[in-house]
N, C-alpha and C positions, 0 to 999 in steps of 0.2 A: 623412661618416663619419670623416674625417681629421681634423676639429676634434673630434671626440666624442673620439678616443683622446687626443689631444694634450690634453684638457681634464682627463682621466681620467689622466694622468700627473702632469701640475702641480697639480694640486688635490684635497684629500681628498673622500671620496666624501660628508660629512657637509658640507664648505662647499655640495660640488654642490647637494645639496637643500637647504640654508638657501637659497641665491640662487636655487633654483628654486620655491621658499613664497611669498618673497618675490615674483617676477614675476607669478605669477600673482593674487598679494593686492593687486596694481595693475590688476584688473579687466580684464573681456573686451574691452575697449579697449586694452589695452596690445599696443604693436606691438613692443617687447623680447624681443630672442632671446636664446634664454643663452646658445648658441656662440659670438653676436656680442659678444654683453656681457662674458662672459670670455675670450674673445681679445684683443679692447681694454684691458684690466682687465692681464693678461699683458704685451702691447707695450709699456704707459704706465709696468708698474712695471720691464721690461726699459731702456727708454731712459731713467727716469728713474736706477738704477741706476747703469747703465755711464757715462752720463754725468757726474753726478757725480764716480763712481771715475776718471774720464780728466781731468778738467777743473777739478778744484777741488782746493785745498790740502790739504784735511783731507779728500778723497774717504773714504779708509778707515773714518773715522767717518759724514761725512756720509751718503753713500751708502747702507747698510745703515738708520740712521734716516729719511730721506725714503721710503724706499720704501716704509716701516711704515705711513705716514702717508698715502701716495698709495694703498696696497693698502685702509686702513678707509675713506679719505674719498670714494674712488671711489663704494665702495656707499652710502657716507652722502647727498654728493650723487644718486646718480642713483636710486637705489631709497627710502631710507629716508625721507629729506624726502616724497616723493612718496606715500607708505606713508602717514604721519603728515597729511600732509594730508587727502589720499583718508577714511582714518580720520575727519578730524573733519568731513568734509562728509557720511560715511554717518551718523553721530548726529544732523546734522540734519536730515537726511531722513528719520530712521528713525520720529521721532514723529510727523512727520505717515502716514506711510506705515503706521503700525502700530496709529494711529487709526480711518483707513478701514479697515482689512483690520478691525479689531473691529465696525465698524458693518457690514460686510458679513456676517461669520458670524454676527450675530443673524438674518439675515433668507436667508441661505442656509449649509447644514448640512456640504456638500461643500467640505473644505478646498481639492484644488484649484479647486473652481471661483473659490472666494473668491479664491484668490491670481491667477488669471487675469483677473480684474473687474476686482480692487484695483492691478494693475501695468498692465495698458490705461488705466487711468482717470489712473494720475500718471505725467508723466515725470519719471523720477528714476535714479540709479544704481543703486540697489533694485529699482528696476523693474525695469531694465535685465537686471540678473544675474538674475533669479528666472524673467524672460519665456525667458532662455536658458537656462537649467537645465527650467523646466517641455518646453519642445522636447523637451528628452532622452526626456522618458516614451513620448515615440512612439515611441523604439526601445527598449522592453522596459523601461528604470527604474521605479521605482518613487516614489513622491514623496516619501521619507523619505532615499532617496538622494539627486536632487534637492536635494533642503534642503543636504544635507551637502556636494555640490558647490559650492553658491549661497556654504555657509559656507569656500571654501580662498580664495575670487575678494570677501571683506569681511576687512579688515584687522581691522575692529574689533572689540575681546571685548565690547563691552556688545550690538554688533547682534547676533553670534553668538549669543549666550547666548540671547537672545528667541529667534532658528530654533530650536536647543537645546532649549528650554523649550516651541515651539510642537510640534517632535519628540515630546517623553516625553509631554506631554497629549493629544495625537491618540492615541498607542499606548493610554496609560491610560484613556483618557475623560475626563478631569478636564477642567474648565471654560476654554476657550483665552479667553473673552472677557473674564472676571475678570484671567488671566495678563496678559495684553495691557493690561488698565487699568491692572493693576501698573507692568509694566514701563515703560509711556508716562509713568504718573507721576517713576519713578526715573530714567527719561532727561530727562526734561523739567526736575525738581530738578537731575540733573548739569551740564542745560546752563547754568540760571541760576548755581550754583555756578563755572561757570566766565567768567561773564560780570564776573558778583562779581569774580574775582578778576584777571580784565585792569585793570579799573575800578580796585581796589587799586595795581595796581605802576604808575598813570597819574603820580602822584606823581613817585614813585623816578624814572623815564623824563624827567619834564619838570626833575627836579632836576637830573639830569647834562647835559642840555641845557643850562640855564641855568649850572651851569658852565663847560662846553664852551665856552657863548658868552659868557658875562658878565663872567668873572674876564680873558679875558685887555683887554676892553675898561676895566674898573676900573684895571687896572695902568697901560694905558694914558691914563689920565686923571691917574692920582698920577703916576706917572713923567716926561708929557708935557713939563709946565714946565721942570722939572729939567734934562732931554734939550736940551731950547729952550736953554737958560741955558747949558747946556754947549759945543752947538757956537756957540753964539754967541762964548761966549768963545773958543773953539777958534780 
């Protein structure tokens, strides 16, 4: 309780729930605590501070700058990168994942039965969360809650929006299997679009390498003799 107030002191109540969105959109695997995470977060920009201020020339500038820089990179490194990956490993899971669940609701009617098939049958991180949110329904939820739980614990907007979209056409009637071919399509285009577009900057990446390496080996080939000549004479 003593880290909740101390947390509740140093930090506005609006970072609190960003970094606690954030934790939990790192999936039911995630063993991050946020008492832990920001206390560490707190210590790191504590010693990095003072230290500074005590130990370096220009502490009064320094100090206040690094710590700027430690307070955003902290969550960059530890949550955000992890976020962003998480993200693009649920897109690719999501087409096949969102394949099968269509071929299951042609041939059973009970969405959750479909989604209890369709997540036994793959393992996947989708699986994963959906298998743990369907649990919930034994104690009194509902599976439209469910969904919407399945959606705080997937980083991604394009997997959410399919829950989303799977949500309003269960409530409506409207056709989930048509939805779902959509969608798989539009995810499926995204991923090749994204594949496209690593394959593009292969280029650019092997250019600066070949700089990197080339130029200082050219110099040393023109300059080589010259050098030679010189200490010789030397």
């Amino acid at each position: 309780m003593k880290k909740s107030i101390l947390i509740n002191k140093v930090y506005r109540k609006s970072t609190i729930e960003n970094t606690k969105r954030k934790i939990i959109a790192l999936g039911s695997d995630n063993k991050i605590n946020i008492n832990t995470f920001l206390n560490v977060k707190t210590v790191l920009l504590v010693l990095t501070f003072f230290t500074l201020l005590l130990f370096s020339h220009q502490g009064y500038l320094m100090a206040p700058v690094f710590s700027f820089i430690v307070y955003y990179l902290y969550d960059y490194i530890i949550l955000d990168l992890k976020i962003k990956k998480r993200s693009k490993l649920l897109e690719k899971e999501a087409v096949f994942y969102f394949k099968v669940l269509a071929l299951t609701i042609e041939h059973e009617k009970n969405l959750k039965t479909c989604f209890e098939i369709t997540s036994k049958a793959i393992d996947s991180n989708i699986s994963r969360e959906i298998q743990i949110s369907l649990e919930e329904l034994k104690y009194g939820k509902s599976l439209i809650e469910a969904l919407n739980d399945t959606k705080k614990r997937i980083p991604s907007k394009e997997v959410n929006n399919v829950l989303f979209n799977i949500i309003e056409s269960n409530k409506y009637g409207n056709s989930i299997v048509d939805l779902l071919n959509n969608q798989i399509e539009y995810l499926t285009d995204k991923r090749i679009l994204s594949i496209k577009a690593q394959i593009n900057r292969l280029p650019t990446k092997i250019s600066i390498i070949s700089v990197i390496f080339f130029i200082p080996l050219i110099l040393l080939l023109i300059l080589g003799p010259v050098l030679i000549r010189y200490f010789i004479n030397f």
